[in-house]
DOMIVO-453920 format. One record per residue (C-alpha): residue in three letters; x, y, z; residue number from 1. Coordinates in Angstrom, 2 decimals. Layout:
N
  rest        X        Y        Z   nr
   ALA        X        Y        Z  NUM
...
REM end
This chain:
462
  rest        X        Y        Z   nr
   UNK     0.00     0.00     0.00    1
   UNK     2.57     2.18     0.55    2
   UNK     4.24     1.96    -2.62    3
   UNK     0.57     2.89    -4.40    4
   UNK     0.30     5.92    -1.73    5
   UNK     3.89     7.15    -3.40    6
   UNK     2.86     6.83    -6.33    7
   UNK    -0.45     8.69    -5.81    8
   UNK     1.55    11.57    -3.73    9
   UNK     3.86    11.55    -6.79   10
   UNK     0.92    11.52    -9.75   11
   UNK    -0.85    14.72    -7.81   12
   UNK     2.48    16.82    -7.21   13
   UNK     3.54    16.17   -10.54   14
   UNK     0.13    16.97   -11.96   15
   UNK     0.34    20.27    -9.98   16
   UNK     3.73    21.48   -11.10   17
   UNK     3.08    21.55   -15.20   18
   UNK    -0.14    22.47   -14.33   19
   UNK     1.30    26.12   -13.32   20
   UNK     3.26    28.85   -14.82   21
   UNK     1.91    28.83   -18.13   22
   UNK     1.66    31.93   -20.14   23
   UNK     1.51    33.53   -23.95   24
   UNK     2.58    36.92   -24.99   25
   UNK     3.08    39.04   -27.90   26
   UNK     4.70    42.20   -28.10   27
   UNK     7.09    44.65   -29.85   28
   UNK    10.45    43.40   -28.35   29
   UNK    11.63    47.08   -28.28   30
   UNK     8.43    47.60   -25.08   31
   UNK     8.60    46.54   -21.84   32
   UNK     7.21    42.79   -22.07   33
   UNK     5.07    43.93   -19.35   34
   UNK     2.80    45.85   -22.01   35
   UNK     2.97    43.12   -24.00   36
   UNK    -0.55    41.20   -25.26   37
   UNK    -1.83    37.84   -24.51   38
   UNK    -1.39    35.48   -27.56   39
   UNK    -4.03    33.33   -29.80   40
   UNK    -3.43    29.84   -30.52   41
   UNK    -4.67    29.46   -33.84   42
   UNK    -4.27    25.78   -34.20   43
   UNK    -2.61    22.44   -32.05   44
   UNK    -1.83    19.46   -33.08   45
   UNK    -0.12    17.08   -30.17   46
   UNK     1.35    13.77   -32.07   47
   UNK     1.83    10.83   -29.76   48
   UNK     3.42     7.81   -29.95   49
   UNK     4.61     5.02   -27.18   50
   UNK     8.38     4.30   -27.34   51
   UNK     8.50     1.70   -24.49   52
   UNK     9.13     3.63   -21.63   53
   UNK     8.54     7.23   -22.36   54
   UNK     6.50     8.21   -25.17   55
   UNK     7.20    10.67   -27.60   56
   UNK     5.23    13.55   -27.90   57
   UNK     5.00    16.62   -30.76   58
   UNK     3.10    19.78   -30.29   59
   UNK     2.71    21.86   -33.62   60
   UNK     1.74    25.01   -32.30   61
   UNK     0.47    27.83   -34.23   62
   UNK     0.67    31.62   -32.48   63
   UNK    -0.52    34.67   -33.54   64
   UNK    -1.85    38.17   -32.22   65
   UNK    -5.56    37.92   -33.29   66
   UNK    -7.82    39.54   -31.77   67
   UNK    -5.78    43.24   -31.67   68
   UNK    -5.24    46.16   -33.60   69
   UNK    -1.53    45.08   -35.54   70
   UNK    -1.35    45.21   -38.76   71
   UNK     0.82    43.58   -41.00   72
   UNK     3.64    46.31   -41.03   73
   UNK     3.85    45.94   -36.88   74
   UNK     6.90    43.58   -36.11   75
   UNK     6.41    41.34   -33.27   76
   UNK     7.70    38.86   -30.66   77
   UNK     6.18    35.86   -28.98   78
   UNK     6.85    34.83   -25.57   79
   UNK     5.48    31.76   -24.42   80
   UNK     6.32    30.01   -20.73   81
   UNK     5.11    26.62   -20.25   82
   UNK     6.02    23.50   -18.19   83
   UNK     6.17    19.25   -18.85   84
   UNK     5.81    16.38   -16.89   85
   UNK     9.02    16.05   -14.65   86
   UNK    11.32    13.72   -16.54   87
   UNK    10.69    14.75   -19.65   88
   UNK    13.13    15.01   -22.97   89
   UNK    13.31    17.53   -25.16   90
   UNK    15.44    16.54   -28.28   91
   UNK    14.01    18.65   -30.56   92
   UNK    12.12    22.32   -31.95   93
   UNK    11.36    22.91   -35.48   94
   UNK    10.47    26.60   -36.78   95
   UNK     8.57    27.21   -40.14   96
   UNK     9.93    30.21   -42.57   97
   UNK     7.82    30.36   -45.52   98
   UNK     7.07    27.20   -46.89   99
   UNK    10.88    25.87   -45.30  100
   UNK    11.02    24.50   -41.82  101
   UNK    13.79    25.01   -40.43  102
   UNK    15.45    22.14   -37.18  103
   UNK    16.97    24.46   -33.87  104
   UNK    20.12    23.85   -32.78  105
   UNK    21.00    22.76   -29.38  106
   UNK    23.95    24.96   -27.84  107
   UNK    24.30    26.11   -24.51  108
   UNK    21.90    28.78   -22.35  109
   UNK    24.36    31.75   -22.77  110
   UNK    25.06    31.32   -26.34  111
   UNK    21.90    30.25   -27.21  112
   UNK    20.35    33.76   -25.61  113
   UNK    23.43    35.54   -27.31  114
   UNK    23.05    34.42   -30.73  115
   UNK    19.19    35.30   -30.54  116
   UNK    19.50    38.71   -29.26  117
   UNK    21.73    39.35   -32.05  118
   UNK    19.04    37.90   -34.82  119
   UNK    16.20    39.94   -32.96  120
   UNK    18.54    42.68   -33.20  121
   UNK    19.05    42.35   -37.43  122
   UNK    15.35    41.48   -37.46  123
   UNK    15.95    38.05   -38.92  124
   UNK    14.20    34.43   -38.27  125
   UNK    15.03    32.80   -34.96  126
   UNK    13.16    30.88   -32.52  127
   UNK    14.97    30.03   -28.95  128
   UNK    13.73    27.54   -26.29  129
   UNK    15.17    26.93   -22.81  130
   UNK    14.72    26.26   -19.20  131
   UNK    14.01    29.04   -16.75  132
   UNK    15.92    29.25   -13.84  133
   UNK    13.01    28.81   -11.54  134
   UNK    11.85    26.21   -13.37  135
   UNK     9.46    25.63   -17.08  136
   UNK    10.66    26.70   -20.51  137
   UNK    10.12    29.42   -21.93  138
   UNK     9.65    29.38   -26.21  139
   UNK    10.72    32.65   -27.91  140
   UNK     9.91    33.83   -31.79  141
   UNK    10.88    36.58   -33.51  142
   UNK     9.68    38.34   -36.23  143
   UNK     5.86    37.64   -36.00  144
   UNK     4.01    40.26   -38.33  145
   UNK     1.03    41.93   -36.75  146
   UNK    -1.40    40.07   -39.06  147
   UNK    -0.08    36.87   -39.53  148
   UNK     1.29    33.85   -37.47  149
   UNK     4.27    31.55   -37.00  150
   UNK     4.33    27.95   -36.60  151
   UNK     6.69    25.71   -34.47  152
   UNK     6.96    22.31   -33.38  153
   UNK     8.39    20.88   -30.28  154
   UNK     9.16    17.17   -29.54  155
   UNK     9.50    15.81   -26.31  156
   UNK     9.84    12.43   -24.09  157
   UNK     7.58    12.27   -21.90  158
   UNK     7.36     9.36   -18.59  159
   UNK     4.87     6.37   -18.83  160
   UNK     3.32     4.94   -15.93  161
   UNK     2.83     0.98   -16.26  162
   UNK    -0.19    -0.69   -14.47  163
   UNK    -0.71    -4.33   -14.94  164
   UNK    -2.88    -3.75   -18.31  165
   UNK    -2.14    -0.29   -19.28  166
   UNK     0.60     2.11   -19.88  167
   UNK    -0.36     6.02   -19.82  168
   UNK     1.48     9.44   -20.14  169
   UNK     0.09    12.83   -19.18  170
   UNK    -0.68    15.08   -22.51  171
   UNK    -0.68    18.64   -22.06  172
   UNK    -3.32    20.19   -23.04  173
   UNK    -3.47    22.61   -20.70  174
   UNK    -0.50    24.56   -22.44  175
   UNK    -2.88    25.67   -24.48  176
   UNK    -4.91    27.45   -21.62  177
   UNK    -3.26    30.97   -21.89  178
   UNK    -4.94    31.65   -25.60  179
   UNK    -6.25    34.85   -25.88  180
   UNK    -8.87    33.91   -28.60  181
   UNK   -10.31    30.18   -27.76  182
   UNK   -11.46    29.35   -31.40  183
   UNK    -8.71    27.34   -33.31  184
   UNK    -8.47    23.59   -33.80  185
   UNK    -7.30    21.15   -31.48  186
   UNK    -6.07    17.48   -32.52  187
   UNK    -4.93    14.96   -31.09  188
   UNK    -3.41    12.30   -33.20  189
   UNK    -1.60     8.85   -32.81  190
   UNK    -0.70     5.88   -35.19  191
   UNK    -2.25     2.37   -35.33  192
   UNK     0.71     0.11   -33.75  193
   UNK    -0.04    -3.83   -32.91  194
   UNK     2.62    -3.40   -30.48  195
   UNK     0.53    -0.55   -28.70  196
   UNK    -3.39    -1.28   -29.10  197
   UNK    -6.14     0.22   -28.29  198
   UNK    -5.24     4.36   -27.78  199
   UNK    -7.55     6.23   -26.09  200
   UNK    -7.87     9.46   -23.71  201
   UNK    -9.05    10.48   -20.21  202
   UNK   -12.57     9.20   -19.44  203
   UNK   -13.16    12.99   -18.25  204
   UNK   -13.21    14.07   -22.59  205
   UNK   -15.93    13.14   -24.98  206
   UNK   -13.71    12.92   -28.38  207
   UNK   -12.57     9.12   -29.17  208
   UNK    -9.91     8.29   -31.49  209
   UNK   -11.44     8.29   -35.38  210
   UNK    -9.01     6.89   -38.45  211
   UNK    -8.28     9.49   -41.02  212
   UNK    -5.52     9.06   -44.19  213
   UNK    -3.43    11.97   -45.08  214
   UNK    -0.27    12.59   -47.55  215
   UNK     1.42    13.91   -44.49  216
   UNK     0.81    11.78   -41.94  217
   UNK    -0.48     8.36   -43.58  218
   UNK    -3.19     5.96   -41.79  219
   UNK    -3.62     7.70   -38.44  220
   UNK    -5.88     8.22   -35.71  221
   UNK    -7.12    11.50   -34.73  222
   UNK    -9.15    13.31   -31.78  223
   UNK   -10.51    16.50   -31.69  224
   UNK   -10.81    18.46   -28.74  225
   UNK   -12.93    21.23   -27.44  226
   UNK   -11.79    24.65   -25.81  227
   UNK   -13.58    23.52   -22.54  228
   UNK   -11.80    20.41   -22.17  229
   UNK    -8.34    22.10   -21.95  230
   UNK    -8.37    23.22   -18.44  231
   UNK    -6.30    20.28   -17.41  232
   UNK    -3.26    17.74   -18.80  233
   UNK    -5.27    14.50   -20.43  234
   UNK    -4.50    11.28   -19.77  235
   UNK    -3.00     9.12   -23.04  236
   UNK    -3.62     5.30   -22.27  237
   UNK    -2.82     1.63   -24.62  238
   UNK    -2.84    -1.39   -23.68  239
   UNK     0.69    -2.67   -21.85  240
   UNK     2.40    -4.76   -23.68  241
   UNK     3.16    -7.57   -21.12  242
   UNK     4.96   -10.34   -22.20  243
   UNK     4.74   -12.79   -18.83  244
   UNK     5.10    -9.95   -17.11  245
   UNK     8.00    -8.52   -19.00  246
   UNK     8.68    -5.51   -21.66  247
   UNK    11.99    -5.58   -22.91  248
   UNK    13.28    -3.48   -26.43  249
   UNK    16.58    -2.27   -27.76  250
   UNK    17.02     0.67   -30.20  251
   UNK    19.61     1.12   -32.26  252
   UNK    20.72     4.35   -33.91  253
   UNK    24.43     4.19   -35.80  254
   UNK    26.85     2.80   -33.26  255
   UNK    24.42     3.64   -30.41  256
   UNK    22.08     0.86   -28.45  257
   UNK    19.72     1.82   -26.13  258
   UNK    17.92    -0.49   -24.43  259
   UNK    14.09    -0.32   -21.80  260
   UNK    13.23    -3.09   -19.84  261
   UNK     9.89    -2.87   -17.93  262
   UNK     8.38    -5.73   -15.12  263
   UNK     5.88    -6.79   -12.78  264
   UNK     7.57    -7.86    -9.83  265
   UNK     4.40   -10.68    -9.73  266
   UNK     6.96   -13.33    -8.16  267
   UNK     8.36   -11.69    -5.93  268
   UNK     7.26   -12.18    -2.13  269
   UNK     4.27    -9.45    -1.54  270
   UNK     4.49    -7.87     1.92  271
   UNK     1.69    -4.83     1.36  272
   UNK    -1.83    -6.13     3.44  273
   UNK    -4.85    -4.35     2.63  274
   UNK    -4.86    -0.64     4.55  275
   UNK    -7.38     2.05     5.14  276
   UNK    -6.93     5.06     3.87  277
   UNK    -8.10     8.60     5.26  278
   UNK    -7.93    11.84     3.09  279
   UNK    -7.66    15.05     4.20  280
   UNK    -8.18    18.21     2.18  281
   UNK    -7.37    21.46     3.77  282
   UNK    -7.18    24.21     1.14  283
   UNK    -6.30    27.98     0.66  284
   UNK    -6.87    29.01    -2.75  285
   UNK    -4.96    32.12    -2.24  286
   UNK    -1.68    29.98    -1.64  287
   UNK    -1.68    27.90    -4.89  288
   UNK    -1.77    28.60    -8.42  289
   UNK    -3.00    24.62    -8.54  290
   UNK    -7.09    24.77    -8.37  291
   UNK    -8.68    22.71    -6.25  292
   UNK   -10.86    21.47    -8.59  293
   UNK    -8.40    20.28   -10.66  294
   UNK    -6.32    18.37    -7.58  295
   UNK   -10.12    16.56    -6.82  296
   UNK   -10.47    15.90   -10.32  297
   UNK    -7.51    14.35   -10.81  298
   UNK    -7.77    12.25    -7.53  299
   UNK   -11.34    10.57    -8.86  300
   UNK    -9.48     9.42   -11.82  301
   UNK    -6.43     7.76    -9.78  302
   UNK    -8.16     6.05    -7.05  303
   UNK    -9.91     3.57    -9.09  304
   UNK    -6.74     2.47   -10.45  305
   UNK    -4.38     2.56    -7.07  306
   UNK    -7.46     0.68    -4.65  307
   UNK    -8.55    -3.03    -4.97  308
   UNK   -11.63    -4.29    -3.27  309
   UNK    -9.02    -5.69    -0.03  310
   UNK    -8.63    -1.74     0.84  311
   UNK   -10.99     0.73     2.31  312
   UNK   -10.85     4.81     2.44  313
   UNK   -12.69     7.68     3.43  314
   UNK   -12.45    11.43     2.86  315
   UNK   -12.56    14.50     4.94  316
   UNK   -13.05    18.08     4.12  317
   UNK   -12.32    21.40     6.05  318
   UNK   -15.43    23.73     6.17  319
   UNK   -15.70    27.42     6.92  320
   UNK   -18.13    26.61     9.66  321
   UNK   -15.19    25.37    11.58  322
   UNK   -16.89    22.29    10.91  323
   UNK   -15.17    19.27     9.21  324
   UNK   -17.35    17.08     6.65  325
   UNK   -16.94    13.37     6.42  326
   UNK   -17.97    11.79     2.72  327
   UNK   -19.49     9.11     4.72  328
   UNK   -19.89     7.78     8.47  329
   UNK   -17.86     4.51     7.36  330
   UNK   -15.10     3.02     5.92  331
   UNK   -16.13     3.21     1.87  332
   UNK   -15.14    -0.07     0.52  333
   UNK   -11.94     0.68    -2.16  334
   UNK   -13.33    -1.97    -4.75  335
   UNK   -12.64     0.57    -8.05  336
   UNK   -16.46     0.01    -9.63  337
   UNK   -17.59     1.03    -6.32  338
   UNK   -15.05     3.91    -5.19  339
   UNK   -16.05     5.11    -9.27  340
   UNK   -19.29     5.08    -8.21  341
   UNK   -19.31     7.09    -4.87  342
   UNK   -16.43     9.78    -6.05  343
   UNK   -18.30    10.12    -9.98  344
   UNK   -21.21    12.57    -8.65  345
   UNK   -19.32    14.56    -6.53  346
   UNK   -18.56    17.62    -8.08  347
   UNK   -15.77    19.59    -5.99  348
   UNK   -16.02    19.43    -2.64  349
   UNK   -13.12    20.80    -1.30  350
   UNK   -13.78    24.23     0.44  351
   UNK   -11.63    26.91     0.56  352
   UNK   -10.82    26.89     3.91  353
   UNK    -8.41    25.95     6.74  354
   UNK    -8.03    24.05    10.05  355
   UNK    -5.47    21.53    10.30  356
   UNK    -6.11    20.60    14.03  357
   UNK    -9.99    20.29    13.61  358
   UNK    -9.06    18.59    10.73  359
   UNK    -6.55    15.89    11.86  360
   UNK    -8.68    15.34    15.44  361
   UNK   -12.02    14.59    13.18  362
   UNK   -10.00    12.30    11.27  363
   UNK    -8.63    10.30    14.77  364
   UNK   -11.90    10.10    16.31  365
   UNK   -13.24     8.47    12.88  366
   UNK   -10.29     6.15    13.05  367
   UNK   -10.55     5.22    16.48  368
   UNK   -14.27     4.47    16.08  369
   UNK   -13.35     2.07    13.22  370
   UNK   -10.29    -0.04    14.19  371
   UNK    -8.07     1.99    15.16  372
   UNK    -5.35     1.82    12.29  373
   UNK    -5.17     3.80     9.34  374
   UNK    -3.26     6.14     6.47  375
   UNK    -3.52     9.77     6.75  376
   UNK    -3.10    11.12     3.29  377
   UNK    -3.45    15.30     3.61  378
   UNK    -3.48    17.32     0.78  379
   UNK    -3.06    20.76     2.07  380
   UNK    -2.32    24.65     0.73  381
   UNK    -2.92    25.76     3.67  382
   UNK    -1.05    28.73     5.83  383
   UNK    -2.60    28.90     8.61  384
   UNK     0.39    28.41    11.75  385
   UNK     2.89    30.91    11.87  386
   UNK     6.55    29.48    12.30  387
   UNK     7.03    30.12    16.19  388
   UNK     4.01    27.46    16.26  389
   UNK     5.32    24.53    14.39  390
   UNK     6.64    22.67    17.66  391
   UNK     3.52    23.06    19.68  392
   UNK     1.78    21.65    16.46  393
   UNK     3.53    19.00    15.57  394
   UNK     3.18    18.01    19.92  395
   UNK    -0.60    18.29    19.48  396
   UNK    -0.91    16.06    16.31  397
   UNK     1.05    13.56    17.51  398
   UNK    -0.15    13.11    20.63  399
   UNK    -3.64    13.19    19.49  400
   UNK    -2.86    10.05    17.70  401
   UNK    -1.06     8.19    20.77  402
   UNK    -3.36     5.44    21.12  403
   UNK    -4.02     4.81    17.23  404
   UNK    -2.01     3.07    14.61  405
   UNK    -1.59     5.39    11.85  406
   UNK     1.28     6.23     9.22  407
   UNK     0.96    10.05     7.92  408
   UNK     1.69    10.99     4.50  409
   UNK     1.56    14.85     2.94  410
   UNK     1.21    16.50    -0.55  411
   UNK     2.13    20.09     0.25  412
   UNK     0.72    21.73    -3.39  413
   UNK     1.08    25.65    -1.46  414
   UNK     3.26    27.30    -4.04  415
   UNK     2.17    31.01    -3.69  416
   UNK     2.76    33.05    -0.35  417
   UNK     5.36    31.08     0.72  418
   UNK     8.50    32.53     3.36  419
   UNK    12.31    32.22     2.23  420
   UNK    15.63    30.94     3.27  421
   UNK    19.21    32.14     2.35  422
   UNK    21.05    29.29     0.82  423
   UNK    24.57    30.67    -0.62  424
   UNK    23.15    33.44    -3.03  425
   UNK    20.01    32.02    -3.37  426
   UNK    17.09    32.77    -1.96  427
   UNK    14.71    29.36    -1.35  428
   UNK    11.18    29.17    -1.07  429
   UNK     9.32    27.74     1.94  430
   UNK     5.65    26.62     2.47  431
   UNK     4.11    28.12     5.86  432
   UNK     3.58    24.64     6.89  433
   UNK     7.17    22.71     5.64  434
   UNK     8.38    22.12     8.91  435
   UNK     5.29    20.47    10.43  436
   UNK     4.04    17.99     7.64  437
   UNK     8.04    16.82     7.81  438
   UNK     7.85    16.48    11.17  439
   UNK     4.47    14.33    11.22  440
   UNK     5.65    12.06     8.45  441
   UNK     9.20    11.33     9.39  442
   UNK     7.76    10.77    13.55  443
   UNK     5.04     8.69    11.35  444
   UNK     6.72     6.80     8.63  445
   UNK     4.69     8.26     6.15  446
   UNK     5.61    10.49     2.74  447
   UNK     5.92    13.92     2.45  448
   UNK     5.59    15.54    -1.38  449
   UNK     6.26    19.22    -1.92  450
   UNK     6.40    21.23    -4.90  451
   UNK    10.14    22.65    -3.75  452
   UNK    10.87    19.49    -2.91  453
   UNK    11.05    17.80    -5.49  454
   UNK    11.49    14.12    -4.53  455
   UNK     9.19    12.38    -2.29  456
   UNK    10.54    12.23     1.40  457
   UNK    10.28     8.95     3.08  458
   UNK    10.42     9.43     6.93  459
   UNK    11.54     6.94     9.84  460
   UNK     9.69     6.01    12.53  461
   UNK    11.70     7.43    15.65  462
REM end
């Protein structure tokens, strides 16, 4: 259980952090970029295809400034900030001129930024992409007349996640999002493969895959999406490939191998027994660029697919009453048709308020009413404790849970708001609550997930 409580901690966080600092811009490059315009998407096409263990995704993008008063004489820049899945490639970005399109080249940040500056400068055709310092990329074109557009295409690697029939990858959508005009086509296309059957995308959109023939791409398989259904990454699913348990390939390009192996550790002894499961949700909306809508979304579609029928959860919601509200009075049996079936109708339930104690007490007395052992799994943006409190905190959680059995495990998605700390010459930031969720889970054995933290900490009991 703990291993499928990691990986849920993991899928959220991650889901959080390319769900955020996403923007489009257009502007003279001789104004301050802070008078610049929001951008139009005119069209998207995402290409996807499974290459064992990552898949590789290309976004054809196509930017203009509709939807203002340029004209075709006004020379412009785009600006456009966006993040990916962590652990993501990208070996590739292709610019059109004309009717030639034109491969980047990959050099280093400095020169890179030099060698642009120096083309914006002669007002000539280049495109630059590279990772921020505080994290993203950021995708600049120069010259963009006022009245037309510019096309580019960036390819990517993206992580797959392996289940015991599927293998998925996150597709971001949401990049799209920051499009000043919301009227352009959206596609989604992939490429029949025995190897990699059945394609299809989060249960959440209405478009299925539909085969189409073209000169450019061939026999292919396409999706269109709405505007409405962008708000959030999709989910890009086949069938795994399992061969008794085992995926194994090896690519070869010139004098270089590469080879992926995937497994199911099926024979191997299984120490996980079937746990309970309590989740929290204390939320600030102030102190996260993350919606909470979009975190309970995202949680319907995992639990079905992290629960078997063995386990048994429950949920628990902060209220501005200084009331908490339980989803139900019992343990909800974690059997996925049936937790589908309770979570499905909710529609977002999580409030925008904050009480960790209130929160963590209900929580006990629900556990110590129904057997007395359980996993706390909080997902919190909350800023409620000031530093100078986080001892007496920590005391009072703990020893609220003396006389229970319970393992504590945190996703900490507050990324707004936050304090810092002088490291060297840079300055850190710090959720309010850091401190206390690392204290709970390390005194608890549990996992604590933060956005500046960037790898799941696994505490030890004391």
């Amino acid at each position: 259980m703990k291993k499928s409580i990691a990986l849920l901690l993991s899928l959220v966080l991650g889901h959080s952090l390319f769900c955020q600092n996403l923007d489009l811009r257009v502007g003279d490059p001789d104004w301050w970029e802070s008078s610049w315009e929001a951008g139009t998407i005119d069209a998207a096409v995402f290409t996807v295809e499974p290459k064992g263990i990552y898949t590789e995704i290309g976004m054809y993008l196509t930017i203009s400034a509709d939807g203002y008063w340029y004209e075709k004489q006004d020379t412009l820049e785009i600006a456009f900030d966006f993040n990916l899945p962590k652990g993501s490639i990208i070996h590739d970005s292709w610019l059109w001129i004309g009717d030639d399109i034109i491969k980047a080249d990959i050099r280093d940040r400095w020169s890179a930024i030099q060698t642009y500056e120096e083309i914006v400068d002669r007002r000539r055709d280049p495109s630059i992409l590279f990772v921020k310092p505080e994290g993203g990329y950021q995708l600049r074109i120069y010259p963009l007349a006022g009245d037309e557009s510019r096309t580019v295409k960036i390819t990517y690697l993206a992580p797959t996640r392996w289940s015991s029939s599927s293998v998925s990858t996150l597709l971001p959508i949401n990049l799209l999002a920051p499009s000043y005009l919301k009227n352009g086509n959206i596609k989604v296309i992939t490429f029949p493969n025995a190897e990699w059957p059945n394609p299809k995308l989060s249960d959440n959109l209405v478009p299925v895959f539909e085969p189409a023939t073209d000169p450019l791409w061939g026999d292919y398989l396409v999706a269109d999406i709405d505007w409405d259904e962008i708000t959030e990454p999709a989910v890009f699913e086949v069938d795994a490939p399992w061969n008794d348990g085992v995926f194994a390939s090896k690519l070869d390009d010139g004098d270089d191998h590469f080879y992926q192996l995937a497994f199911q550790p099926t024979n191997l002894p299984q120490t996980n027994t079937p746990r309970k499961l309590a989740f929290l949700f204390d939320h600030q909306s102030n102190n996260a660029s993350f919606g909470s809508a979009n975190l309970f979304n995202f949680i319907k579609q995992a639990l079905p697919n992290l629960l078997t029928a063995d386990d048994a959860f429950n949920m628990f919601f902060t209220r501005n009453n200084f009331e908490v509200e339980r989803l139900s009075q019992d343990w909800i049996s974690g059997d996925p048709a049936m937790t589908q079936q309770v979570l499905d109708p909710l529609g977002n339930p999580v409030a925008d308020a904050a009480d960790i104690e209130r929160l963590f007490f209900d929580a006990y007395d629900f556990i110590a009413n129904h057997g007395g052992s359980a996993d706390i799994v909080l997902f919190s943006s909350s800023a409620e404790y000031y530093p100078w409190w986080n001892n007496s905190i920590v005391e009072t959680l703990l020893n609220g849970a003396s006389n229970l059995d319970i393992t504590i495990h945190v996703v900490n998605f507050q990324d707004l708001n936050t304090y810092y700390e002088n490291s060297g010459n840079t300055s850190i930031p710090i959720p309010q609550h850091d401190f206390i969720y690392k204290a709970l889970t390390a005194q608890t054995g549990g996992i604590y997930a933060g956005k500046y933290q960037r790898t799941a900490y696994f505490g030890k009991t004391s």
